[in-house]
N, C-alpha and C positions, 0 to 999 in steps of 0.2 A: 450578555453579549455573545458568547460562543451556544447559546439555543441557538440566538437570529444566524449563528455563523451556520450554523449545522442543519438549518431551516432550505437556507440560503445556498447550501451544496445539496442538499437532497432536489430542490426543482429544480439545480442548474443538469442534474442529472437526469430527472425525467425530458429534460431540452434535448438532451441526446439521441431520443428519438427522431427529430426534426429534420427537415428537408436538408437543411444546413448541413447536419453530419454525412449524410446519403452523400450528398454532392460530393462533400469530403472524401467520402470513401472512395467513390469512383474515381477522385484524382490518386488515392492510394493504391490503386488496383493490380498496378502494373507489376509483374510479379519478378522480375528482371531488380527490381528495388528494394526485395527481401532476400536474392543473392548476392550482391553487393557486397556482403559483406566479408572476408574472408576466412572462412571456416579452417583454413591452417595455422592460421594464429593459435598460442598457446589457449586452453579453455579458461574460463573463469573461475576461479580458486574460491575455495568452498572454507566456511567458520566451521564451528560449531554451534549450534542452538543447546542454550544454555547447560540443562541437566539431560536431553530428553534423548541423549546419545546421536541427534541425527546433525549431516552436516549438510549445509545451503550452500547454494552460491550467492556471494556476495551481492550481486545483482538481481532483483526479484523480477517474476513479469507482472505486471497491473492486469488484470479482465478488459480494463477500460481499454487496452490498446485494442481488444477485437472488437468494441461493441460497435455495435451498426455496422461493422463492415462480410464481406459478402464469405461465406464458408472457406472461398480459394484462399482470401486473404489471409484469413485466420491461421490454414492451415499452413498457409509457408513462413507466418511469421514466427510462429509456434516453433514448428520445424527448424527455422535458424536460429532461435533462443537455443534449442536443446542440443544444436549441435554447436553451438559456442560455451555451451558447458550451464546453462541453466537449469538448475532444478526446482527450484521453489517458482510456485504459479499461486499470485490472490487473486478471489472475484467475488462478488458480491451481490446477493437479488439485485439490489438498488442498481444496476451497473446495466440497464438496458437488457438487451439480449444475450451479454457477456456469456453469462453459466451457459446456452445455449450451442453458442461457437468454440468455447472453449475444450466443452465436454468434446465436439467430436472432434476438433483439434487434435487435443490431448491421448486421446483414445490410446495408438499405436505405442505412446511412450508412457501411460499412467503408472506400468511400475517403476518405472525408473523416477520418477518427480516425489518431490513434496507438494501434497496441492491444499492449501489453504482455503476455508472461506469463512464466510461473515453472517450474519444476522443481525435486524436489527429489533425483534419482537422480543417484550421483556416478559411473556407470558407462556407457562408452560406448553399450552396446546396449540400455541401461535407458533412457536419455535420448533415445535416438533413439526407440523407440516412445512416450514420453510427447509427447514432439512431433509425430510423426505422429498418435496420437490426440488432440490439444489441438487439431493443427491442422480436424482432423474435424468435432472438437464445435463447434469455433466459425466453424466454415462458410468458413474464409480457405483461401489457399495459401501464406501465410505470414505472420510476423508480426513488426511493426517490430521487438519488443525484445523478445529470449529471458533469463531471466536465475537464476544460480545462488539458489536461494531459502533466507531462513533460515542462512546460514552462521553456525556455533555453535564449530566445533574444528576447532584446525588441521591436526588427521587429515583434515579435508573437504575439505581444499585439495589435501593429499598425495592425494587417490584422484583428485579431478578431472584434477590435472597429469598424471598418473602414465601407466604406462602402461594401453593401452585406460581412460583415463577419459572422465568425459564433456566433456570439451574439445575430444577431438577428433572428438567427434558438434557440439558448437554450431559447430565453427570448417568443417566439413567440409557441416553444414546453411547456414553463413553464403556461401559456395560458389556451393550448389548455390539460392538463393535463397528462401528456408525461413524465412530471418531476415536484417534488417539490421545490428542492434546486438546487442552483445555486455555484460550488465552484471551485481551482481549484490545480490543482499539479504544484511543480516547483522546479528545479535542481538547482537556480539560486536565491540569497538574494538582488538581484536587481533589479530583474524579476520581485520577490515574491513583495518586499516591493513596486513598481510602482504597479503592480494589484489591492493592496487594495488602493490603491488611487485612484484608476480609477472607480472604480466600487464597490458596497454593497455586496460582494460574503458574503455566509452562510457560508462556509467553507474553509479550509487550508488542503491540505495534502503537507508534510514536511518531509525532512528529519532530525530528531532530533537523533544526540548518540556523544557517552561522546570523540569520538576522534574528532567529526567536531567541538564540543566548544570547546575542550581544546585545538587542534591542530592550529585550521583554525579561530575561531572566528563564527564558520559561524554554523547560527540559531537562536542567544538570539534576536540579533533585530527583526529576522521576530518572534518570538512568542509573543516577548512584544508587536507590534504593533497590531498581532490579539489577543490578548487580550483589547485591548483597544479598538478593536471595535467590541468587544464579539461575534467574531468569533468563531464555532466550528475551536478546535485544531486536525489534526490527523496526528499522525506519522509516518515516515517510517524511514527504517532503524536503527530501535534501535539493532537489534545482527549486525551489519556491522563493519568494521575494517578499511580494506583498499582495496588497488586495488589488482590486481593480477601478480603476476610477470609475464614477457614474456615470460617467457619458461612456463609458467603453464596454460595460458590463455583457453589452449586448452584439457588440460590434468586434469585437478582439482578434486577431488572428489564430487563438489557440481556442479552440469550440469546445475541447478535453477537460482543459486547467479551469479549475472553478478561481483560482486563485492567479496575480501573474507572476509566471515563472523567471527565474534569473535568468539573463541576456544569453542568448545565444549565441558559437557556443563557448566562450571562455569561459564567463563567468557561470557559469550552469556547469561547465566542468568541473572548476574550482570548485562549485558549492556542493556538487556530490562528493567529490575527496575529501573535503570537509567532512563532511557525513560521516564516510566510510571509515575515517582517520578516528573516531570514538569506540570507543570499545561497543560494537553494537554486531549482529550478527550478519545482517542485511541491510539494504535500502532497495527500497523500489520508485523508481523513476516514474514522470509523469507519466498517462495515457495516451500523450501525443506521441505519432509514431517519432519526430525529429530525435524527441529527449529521448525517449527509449532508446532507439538505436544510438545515439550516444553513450546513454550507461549502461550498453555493453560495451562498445570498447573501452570507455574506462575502466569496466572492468575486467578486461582481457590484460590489460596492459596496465593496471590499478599500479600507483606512486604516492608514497601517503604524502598529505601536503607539509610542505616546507612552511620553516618561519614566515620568511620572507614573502610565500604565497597567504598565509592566512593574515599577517598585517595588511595586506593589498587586498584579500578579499573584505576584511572586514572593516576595512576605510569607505567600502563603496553600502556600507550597512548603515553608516552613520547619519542619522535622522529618519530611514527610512520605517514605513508602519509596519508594525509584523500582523501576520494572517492570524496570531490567537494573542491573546494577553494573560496575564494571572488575573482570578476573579477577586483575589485579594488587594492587586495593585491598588 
């Protein structure tokens, strides 16, 4: 099940090229929409990432929020992440033109950021030129946190470890100064929890929200165990809900979300505070610009959530599908 899932977001990702997003973009354009916001506001309060000495803001930015859209965009929305206190930035080949728009986004502020990215080649010389191209497009010589993306089956780990995998391009780029940390992403609680056995990763990125615990089980154990070897925590999917019915797969309002998001925007609020309210370092919010600009002000003004708030959110969880399951269930 979570292959077809991870099947199933990689071409909803290549979709992102399409006409459909363009059009999108052009209604994003206006650039009166990425000052909006108000930059007087207190900034957004920074964790710690686990052992690795650095600290984040709470709030991540997605790649996905530049892709397909036009240079200007990019750059003012960047620009208002960083002046409301963001410093951690993920992006990903798979993410359309992201690394493209980001790089020169990012440019003017890259030492002030943590900038994160992803791979998804489990082979040594596959991995090394996605790195050297990632590091091209986004204008750096290197970048803080390289990390295995997506991990689905435990065959992925067998080719990483293996021989000529690609571990021994991130450990061999970590070296040569190309990258400082080592971490990695995973759709899979049995994926996630063999990895940090395998190996001393700095980081977790995760999906944590209140329908995959309540629903599915699936999440407490991978967090308890990277806390225990005081791992950076980061989240994903805290506004997420469920999957998308068939007849809509293709039709949605959100062109971004491979998955659909919690209701706008209370219950998308609530479900990021949820998030944020676990001991985790980050969460990054969808690629839609709505959510995004959302979690930031929630986390400008971050309130961890109340009793009374998480009974209420997690009443509206109750029968709903969650986007991953355990492969043991």
């Amino acid at each position: 099940m979570l292959k077809g899932v991870a099947m199933e977001r990689r071409e909803f990702l290549k979709m992102g090229t399409a006409a459909g997003l363009v059009s999108s973009a052009k209604m994003l354009e206006p650039v009166a929409q990425a000052e909006q916001a108000g930059s007087s506001a207190k900034p957004i309060p920074k964790r710690k990432l686990g052992k690795t000495g650095e600290e984040l803001s709470i709030i991540g930015f997605a790649g996905i929020v530049v892709m397909e859209n036009s240079p200007s965009f990019a750059s003012n929305i960047v620009a208002e992440a960083v002046d409301r206190g963001i410093n951690y930035f993920d992006v990903a080949p798979t993410y359309g033109n992201a690394q493209e728009r980001l790089g020169l986004a990012l440019e003017p502020y890259r030492n002030k950021v943590f900038l994160a990215c992803k791979q998804e080649d489990w082979t040594r010389d596959g991995a090394a030129k996605l790195l050297d191209e990632s590091l091209r497009l986004l204008r750096t010589d290197h970048v803080d946190l390289y990390q295995f993306h997506a991990l689905s089956k435990m065959s992925d780990l067998e080719q990483i470890f293996g021989r000529n995998g690609a571990m021994e391009t991130f450990e061999a780029a970590k070296k040569a100064g190309k990258l400082r940390f080592i971490g990695f992403s995973a759709h899979s609680v049995e994926v996630a929890l063999s990895a940090m056995d395998r190996y001393h990763f700095d980081t977790i990125l995760f999906p944590l929200n209140f329908v995959l615990y309540s629903q599915a089980n699936f999440g407490p154990q991978v967090l308890q165990k990277a806390r225990q070897k005081e791992m950076g925590v980061l989240a994903l999917k805290g506004m997420a809900k469920t999957t998308w019915p068939a007849s809509e797969k293709s039709g949605h309002p959100h062109p971004k979300c491979w998955y659909e998001p919690a209701a706008f925007p209370e219950e998308a609020a609530l479900g990021l505070r949820w998030t944020l309210s676990q001991p985790v370092t980050a969460a990054i919010p969808p690629g839609d610009e709505r959510y995004f600009r959302l979690g930031m002000d929630i986390g400008q003004d971050f309130q961890p959530i109340t009793e009374a708030e998480q009974q209420r959110l997690l009443a509206g969880a109750v029968g709903v599908n969650p986007i991953f399951h355990l492969e043991t269930a």
